[in-house]
N, C-alpha and C positions, 0 to 999 in steps of 0.2 A: 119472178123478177117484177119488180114496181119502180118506176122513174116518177117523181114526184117533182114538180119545178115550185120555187116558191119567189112569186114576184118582189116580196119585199125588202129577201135578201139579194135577189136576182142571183138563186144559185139553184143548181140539178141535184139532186140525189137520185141515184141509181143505186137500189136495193135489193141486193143478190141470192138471198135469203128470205121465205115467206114471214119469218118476225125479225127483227132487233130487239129484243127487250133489255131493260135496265142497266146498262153495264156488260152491254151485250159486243159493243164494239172496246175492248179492251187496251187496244193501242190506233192511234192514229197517222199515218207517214204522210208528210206534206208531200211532195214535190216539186222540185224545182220550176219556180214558175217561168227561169228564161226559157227552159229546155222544152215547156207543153204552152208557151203563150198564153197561161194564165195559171188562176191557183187550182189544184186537182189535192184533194183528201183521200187517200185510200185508209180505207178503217178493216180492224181485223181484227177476230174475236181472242177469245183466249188460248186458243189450238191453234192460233196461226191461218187460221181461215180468213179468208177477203171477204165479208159481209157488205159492204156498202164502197161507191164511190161518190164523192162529192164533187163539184164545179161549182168553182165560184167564179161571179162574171160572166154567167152563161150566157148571155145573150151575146157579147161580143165572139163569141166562140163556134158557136151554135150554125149548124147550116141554114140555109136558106128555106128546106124544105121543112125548117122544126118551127115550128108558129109558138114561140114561148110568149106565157103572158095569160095562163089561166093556171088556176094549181092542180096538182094531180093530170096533168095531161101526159100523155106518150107521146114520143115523138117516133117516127114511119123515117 
């Protein structure tokens, strides 16, 4: 698993799988953003497997303990 934060978009990716390649995530389901308080991407390959999660607006979302605002970092 790889959590990747990326300042510019201020969004997480959590990557459940050691690659994604090309066309790797096949479909993606939004979710509803009143129901999670912001926008969450669940992506899933062609088998129906959950390869990645997205957040967007992470930072407003994000706990206190997650210091966002460098890329590639983990949050503890």
């Amino acid at each position: 698993m790889k959590v990747v934060y990326d300042d510019s978009a201020d969004a997480v990716y959590i990557q459940l799988v050691d690659e994604i390649g090309a066309g790797g995530a096949a479909n993606t389901y939004p979710c509803d953003p009143a129901e999670v308080g912001g926008l969450i991407n669940l992506d899933f390959d062609a088998a129906g497997h959950l390869v990645g999660i997205e957040v967007l607006d992470a930072t407003s979302c994000s706990p206190p303990s997650c210091s966002l605002g460098r890329r590639s970092e983990s949050c503890r």
